[in-house]
RODO-2510 file (C-alpha; in nm, 4 decimals, decimal comma):
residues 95
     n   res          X          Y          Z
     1     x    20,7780    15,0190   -16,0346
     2     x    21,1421    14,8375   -16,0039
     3     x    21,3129    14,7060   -16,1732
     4     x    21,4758    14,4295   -16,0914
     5     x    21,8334    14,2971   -16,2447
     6     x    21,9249    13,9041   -16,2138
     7     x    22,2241    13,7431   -16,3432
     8     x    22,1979    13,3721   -16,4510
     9     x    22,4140    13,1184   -16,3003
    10     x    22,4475    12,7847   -16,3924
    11     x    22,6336    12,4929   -16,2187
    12     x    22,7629    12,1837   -16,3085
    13     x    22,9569    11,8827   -16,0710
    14     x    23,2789    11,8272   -16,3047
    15     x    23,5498    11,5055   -16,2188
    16     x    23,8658    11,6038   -16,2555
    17     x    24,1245    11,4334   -16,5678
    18     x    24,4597    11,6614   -16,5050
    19     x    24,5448    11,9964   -16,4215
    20     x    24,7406    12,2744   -16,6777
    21     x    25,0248    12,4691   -16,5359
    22     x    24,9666    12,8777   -16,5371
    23     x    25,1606    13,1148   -16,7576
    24     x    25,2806    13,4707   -16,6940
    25     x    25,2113    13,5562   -16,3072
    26     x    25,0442    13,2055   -16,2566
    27     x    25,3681    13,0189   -16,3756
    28     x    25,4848    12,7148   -16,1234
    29     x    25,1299    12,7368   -15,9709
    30     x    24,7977    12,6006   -16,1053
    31     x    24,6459    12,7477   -16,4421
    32     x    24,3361    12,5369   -16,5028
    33     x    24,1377    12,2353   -16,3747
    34     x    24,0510    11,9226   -16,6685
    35     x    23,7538    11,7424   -16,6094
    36     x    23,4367    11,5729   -16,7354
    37     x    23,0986    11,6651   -16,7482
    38     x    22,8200    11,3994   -16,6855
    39     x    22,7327    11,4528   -17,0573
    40     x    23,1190    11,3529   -17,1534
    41     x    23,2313    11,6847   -17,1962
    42     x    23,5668    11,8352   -17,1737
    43     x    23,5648    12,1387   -16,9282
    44     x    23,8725    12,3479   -16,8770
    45     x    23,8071    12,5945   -16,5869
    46     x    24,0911    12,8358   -16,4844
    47     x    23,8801    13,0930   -16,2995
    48     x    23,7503    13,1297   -15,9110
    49     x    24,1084    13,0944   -15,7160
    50     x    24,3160    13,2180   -15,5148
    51     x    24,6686    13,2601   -15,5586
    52     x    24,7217    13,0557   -15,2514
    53     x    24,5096    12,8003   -15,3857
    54     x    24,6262    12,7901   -15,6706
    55     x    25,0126    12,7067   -15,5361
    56     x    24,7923    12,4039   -15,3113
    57     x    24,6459    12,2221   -15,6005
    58     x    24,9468    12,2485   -15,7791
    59     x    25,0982    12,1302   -15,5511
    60     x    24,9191    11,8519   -15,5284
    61     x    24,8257    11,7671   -15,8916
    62     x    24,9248    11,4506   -15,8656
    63     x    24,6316    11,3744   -15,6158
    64     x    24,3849    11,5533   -15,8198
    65     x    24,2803    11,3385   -16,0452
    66     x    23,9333    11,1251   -15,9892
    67     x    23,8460    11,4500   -15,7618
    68     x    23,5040    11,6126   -15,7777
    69     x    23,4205    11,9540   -15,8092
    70     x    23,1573    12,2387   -15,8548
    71     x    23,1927    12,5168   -16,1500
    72     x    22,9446    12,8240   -16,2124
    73     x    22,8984    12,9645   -16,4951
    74     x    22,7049    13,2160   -16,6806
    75     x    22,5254    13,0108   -16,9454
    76     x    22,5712    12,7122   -17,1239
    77     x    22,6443    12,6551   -17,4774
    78     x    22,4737    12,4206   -17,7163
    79     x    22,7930    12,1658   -17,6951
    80     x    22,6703    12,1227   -17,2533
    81     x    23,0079    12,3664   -17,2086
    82     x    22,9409    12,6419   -16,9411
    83     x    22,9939    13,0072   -17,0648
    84     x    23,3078    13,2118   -16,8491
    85     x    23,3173    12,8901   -16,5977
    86     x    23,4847    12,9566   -16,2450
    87     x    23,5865    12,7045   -15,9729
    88     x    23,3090    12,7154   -15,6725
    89     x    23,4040    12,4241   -15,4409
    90     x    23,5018    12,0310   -15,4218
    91     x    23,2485    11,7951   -15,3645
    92     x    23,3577    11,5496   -15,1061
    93     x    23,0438    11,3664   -15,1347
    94     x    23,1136    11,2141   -15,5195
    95     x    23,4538    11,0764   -15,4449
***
């Protein structure tokens, strides 16, 4: 027989409270996204761009705030938190 290997994923829709500026190599660009869970949770998520994307939203960060968007992760923690969490898309729907 085979075996079969399947990772979890998780998701969760997250509105965005402020943005943190990158250090080392991401300096001047976009380090992490702040936002809410549904349950009231503070999630940081700093994974899933692009460099180029990164300079965009930074760009921006002043518009960011009040913005919707999609994180995967690999689990999720007691607290609601997801485990390794990386940026997946914006939802232009929830705005």
């Amino acid at each position: 027989p085979k075996l079969i290997r399947q990772k979890n994923e998780v998701t969760e829709d997250i509105r965005i409270t402020g943005v943190e500026e990158g250090v080392g190599k991401f300096a001047g660009m976009l380090g992490a996204l702040v936002g809410v869970t549904a349950s009231g949770a503070v999630q940081k998520v700093g994974g899933g761009f692009s460099d180029a994307l990164r300079l965009t939203l930074w760009e921006s960060r002043y518009n960011l705030p009040g913005k919707w968007f999609t994180a995967k992760g690999k689990a999720r923690f007691e607290s609601g938190l997801l485990r390794h969490p990386n940026f997946s898309h914006f939802r232009e729907d929830l705005e």
